[in-house]
C-alpha positions as CSV (number, residue, x, y, z in Angstrom):
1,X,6.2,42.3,-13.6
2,X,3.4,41.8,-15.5
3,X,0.2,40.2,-13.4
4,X,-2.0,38.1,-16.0
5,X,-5.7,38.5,-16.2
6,X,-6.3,36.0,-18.4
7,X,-9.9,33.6,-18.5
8,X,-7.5,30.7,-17.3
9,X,-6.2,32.4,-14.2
10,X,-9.7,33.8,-13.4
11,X,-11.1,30.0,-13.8
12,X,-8.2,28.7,-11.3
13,X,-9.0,31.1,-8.6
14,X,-12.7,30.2,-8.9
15,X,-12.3,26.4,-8.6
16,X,-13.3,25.0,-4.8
17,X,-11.4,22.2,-3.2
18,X,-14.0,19.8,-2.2
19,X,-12.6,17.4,0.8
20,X,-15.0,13.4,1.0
21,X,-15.6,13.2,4.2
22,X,-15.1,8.9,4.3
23,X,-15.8,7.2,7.3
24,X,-13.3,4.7,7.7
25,X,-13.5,1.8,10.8
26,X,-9.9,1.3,12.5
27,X,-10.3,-1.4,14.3
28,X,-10.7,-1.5,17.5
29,X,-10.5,2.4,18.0
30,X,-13.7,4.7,17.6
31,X,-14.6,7.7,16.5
32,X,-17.3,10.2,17.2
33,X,-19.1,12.9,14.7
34,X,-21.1,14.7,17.5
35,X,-18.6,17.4,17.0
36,X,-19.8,18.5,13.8
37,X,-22.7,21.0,12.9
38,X,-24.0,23.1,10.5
39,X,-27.3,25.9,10.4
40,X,-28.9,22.4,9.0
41,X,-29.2,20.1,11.7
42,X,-29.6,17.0,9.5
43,X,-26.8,17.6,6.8
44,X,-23.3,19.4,6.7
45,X,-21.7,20.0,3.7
46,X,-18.3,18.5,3.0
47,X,-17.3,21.6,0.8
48,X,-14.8,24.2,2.8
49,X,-13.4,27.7,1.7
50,X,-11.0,29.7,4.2
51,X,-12.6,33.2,2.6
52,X,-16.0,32.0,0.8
53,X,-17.2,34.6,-2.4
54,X,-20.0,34.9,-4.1
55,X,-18.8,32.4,-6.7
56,X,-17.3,29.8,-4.0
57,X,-21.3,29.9,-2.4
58,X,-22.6,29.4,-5.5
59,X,-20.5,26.3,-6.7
60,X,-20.8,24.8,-3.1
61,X,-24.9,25.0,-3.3
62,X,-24.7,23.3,-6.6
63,X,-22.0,21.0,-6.3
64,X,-21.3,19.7,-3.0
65,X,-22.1,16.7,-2.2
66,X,-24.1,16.1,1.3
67,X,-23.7,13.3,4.0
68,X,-26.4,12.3,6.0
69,X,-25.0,12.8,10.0
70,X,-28.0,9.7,10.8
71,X,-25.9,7.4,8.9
72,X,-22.7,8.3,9.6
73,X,-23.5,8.1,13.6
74,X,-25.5,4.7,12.4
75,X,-21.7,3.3,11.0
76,X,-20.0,5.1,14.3
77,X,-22.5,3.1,16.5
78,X,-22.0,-0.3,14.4
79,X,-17.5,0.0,15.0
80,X,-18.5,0.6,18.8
81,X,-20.3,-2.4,19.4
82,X,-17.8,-4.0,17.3
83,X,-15.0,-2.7,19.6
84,X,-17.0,-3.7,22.3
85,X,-14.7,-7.0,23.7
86,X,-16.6,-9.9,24.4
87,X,-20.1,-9.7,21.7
88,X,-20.5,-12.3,18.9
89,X,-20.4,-9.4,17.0
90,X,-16.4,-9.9,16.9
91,X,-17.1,-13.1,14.8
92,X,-19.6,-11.0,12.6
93,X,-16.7,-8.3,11.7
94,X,-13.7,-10.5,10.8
95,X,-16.0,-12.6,8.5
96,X,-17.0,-9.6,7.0
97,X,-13.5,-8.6,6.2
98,X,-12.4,-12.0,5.3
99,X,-15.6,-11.8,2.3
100,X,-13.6,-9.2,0.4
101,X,-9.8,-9.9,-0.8
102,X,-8.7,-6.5,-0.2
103,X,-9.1,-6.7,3.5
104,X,-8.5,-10.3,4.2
105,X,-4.9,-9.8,5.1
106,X,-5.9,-7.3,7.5
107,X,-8.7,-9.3,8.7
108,X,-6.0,-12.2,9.2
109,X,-4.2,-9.6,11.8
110,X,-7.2,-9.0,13.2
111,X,-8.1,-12.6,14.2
112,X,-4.3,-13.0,15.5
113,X,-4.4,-10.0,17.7
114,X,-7.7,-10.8,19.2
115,X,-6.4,-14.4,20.3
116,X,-4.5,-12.1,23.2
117,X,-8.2,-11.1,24.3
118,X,-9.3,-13.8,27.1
119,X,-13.4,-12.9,25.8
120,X,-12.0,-13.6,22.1
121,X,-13.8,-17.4,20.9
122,X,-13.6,-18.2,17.2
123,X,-16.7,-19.4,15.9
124,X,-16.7,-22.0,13.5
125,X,-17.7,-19.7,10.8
126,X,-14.4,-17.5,11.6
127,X,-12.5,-20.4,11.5
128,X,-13.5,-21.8,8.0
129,X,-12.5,-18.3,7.0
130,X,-9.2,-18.1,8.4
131,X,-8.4,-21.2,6.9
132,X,-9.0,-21.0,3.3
133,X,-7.4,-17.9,3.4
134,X,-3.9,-19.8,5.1
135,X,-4.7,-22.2,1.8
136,X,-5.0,-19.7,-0.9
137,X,-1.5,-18.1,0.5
138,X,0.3,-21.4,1.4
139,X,0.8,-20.5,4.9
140,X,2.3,-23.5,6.4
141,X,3.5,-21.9,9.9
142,X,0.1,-20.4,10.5
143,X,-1.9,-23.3,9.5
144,X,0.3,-25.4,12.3
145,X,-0.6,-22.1,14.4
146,X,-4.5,-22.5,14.2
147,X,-4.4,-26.1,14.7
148,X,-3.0,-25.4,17.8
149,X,-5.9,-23.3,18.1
150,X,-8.8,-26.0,17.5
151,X,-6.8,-27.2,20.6
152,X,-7.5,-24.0,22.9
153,X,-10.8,-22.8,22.2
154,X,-12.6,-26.3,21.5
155,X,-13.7,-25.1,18.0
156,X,-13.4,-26.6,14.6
157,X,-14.2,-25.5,11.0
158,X,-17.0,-27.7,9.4
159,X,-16.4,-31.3,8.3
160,X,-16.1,-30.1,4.1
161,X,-13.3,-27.2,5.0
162,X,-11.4,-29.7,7.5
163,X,-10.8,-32.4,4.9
164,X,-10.2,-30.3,2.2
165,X,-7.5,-28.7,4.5
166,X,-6.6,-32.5,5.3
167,X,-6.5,-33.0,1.2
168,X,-4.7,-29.9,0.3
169,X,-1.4,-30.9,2.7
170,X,-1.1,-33.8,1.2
171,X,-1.3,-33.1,-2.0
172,X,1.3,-30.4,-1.3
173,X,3.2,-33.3,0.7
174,X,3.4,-31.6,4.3
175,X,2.9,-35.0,5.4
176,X,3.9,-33.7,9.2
177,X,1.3,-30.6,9.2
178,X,-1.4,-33.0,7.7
179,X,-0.7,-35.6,10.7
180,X,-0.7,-32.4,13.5
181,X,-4.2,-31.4,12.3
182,X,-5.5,-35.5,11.8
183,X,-4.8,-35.4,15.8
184,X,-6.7,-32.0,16.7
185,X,-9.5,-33.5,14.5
186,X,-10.2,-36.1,17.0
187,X,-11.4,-33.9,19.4
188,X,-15.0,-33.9,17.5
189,X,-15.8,-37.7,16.0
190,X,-18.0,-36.1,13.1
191,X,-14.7,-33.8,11.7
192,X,-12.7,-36.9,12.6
193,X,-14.6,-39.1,10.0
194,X,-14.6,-36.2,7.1
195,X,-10.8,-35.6,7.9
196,X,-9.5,-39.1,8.2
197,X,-11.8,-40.1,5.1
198,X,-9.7,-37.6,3.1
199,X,-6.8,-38.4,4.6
200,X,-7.0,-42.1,3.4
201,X,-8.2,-41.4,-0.3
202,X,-5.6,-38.9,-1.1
203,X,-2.6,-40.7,0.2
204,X,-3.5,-43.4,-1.8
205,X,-3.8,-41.3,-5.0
206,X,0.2,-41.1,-4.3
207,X,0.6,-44.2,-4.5
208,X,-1.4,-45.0,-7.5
């Protein structure tokens, strides 16, 4: 059988498989890159050949992109104190995922799981997250779930997102959900006035 010495097959056995090294954070597990070294102390190279050549050295010293090990330790310290139960920092991360749409849904599972944490308390800011992100999907069960919440952990979203939540049941007519949340509200007179307020003006646009 003839073996083909062709420009093409020489070009395919001179290309290099460069691998990204991306750090990713799994909440709430770690990771650690002390493992890793190179002859630089600084910098490794994300480029990797089972039998280097000549040619594969010379592409890789050219081509291949380097990571700084500072920064990716910096993100590896930053998901440990994030994993660390108990720190505000808790709050900090889910309202960090719940800024971007592709990772709200996961931040959503997040905030769920870490009610089975006794050191787990929402702060306000969480909550006003978790919220409009129940509105923007329509999630009825979950929104009845969190108002049980405001219950638990003593917390509420802001006056503003309470009575637009207040005003968005209605207008949706879950009349019941709308009264369930109305009752949490009273726990804190200043949400009580926002809520009720809306409460009053939009069931009288029905009407109207």
């Amino acid at each position: 059988m003839a073996i083909s010495c062709s420009a093409d097959w020489s070009l395919a056995c001179t290309r290099t498989h460069v691998h990204s090294f991306i750090p990713t954070c799994h909440f709430p597990s770690s990771y650690n890159v002390s493992s890793y070294s190179s002859s630089n102390p600084r910098f490794f190279s994300a480029n990797s050949s089972a039998s280097p050549t000549p040619i594969l050295e010379e592409a890789s010293n050219s081509n291949t992109p380097m990571l700084d090990v500072d920064n990716v330790n910096n993100i590896a310290g930053s998901h440990q104190q994030y994993s660390n139960p108990g720190t505000e920092n808790l709050n900090e991360f889910l309202c960090g995922l719940f800024q971007d749409p592709k990772t709200e849904e996961l931040a959503f599972d997040y905030y769920q799981r870490l009610k089975d944490r006794p050191v787990f308390r929402p702060e306000k800011s969480t909550l006003k997250h978790v919220i409009r992100y129940l509105m923007r999907f329509k999630k009825w069960d979950f929104i009845l779930s969190v108002s049980e919440d405001f219950k638990i952990y003593h917390v509420l979203p802001d006056g503003a997102t309470c009575s637009k939540l207040i005003e968005f049941c209605i207008r949706q007519r879950k009349f019941k959900i709308a009264e369930t949340l109305l009752n949490a509200f009273r726990s804190d007179s200043e949400v009580a006035v926002f809520a009720f307020g809306s409460a009053l003006r939009n069931y009288n646009k029905l009407h109207v």
